[in-house]
Each structure stands twice: as C-alpha cells, then as structure tokens.
C-alpha positions in Angstrom: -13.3 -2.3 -10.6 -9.8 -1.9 -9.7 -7.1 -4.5 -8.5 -6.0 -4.2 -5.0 -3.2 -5.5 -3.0 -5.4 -8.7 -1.1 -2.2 -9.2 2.0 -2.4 -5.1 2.8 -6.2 -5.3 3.0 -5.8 -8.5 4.9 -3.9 -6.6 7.3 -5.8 -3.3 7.6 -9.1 -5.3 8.7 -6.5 -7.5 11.0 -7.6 -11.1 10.2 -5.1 -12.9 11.6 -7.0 -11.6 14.9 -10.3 -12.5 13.4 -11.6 -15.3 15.7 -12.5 -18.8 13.8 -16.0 -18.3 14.8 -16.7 -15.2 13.4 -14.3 -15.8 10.3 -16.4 -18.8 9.7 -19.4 -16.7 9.8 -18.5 -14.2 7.4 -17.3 -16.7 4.9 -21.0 -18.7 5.3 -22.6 -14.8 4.7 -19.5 -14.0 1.6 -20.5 -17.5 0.3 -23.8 -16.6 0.3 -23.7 -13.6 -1.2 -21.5 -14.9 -3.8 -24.3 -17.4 -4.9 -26.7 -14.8 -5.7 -24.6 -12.6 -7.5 -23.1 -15.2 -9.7 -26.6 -16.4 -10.2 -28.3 -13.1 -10.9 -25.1 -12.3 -13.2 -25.0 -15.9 -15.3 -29.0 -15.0 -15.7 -28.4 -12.0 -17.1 -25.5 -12.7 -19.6 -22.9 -10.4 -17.8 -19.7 -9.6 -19.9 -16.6 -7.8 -17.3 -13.4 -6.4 -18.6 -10.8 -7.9 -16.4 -7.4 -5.7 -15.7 -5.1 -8.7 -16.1 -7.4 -11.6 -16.7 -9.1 -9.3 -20.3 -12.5 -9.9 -21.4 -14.5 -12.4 -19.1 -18.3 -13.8 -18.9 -19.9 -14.7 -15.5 -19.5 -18.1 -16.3 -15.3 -17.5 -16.4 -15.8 -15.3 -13.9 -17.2 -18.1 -11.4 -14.9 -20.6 -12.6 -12.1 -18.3 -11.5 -13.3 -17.3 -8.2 -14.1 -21.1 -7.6 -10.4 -21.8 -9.0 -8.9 -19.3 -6.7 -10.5 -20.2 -3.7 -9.5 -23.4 -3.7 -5.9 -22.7 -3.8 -6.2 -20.1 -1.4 -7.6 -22.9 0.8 -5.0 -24.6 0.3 -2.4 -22.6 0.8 -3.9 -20.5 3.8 -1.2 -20.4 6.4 -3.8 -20.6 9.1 -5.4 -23.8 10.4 -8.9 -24.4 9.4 -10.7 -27.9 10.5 -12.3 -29.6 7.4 -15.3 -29.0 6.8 -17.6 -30.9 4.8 -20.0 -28.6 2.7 -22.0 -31.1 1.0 -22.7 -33.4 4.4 -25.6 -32.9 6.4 -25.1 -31.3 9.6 -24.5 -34.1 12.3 
C-alpha cells in the first residue's frame, strides 16, 4: 500500500466541517472495523512490508496504530470531550 499525505486527504474530505456527531460516528464504525481486521490478521499470522517503518507483523502493526492514535489524540487541534471507552454508558 502506498504512503499518502494524511493533512491533504484531511482536507479534500473537509473534516474540519465534519460535525462532532457524525465524526464520532465514523470513528465508533473505523474502530470497529479496525478490530476485526487486526483480529482476523493476528489470526492468520500476517507479515506487511512497511515503506518507512520495514518489515512488520500484525502484532507491530497494531501496536503502531494504537501508538499513533494516541498521539494524534493528543495533539488534535480540535476539541473533543473525553470520553470514557471502557465505562458503561450512563
């Protein structure tokens, strides 16, 4: 798969005008997604060749995206509430 540039393609699908409800709901259906790819791929022993990153398993692979999306979290420039994943809902 090839690298792209992540700020152009954040800006051709415009989401700085993304409303907070429907950005939340794609992230829940990403998330989601995520899950049963990284699943299905540390089942079946997946082995990528990463352009910068070099040879990676799905277990690295996971570990990165996890890595990544926490920083990106924290360094987002918009304002997201907190959110508690692992409370039930009130």
């Amino acid at each position: 798969m090839p690298g792209y540039d992540q700020g152009l393609l954040g800006r051709a699908r415009f989401y700085n005008d993304v409303a907070l409800a429907g950005g939340l709901w794609s992230l829940e259906r990403a998330a989601d997604a995520w899950v049963d790819s990284v699943s299905a791929a540390l089942e079946a022993h997946v082995v990528l060749e990463h352009t910068e990153r070099g040879i990676q398993r799905a277990e690295d692979v996971a570990h990165n995206n996890a890595h990544d999306a926490a920083q990106h979290a924290g360094t987002s420039g918009r304002s997201w509430p907190y959110v508690d994943m692992a409370a039930p809902p009130a």
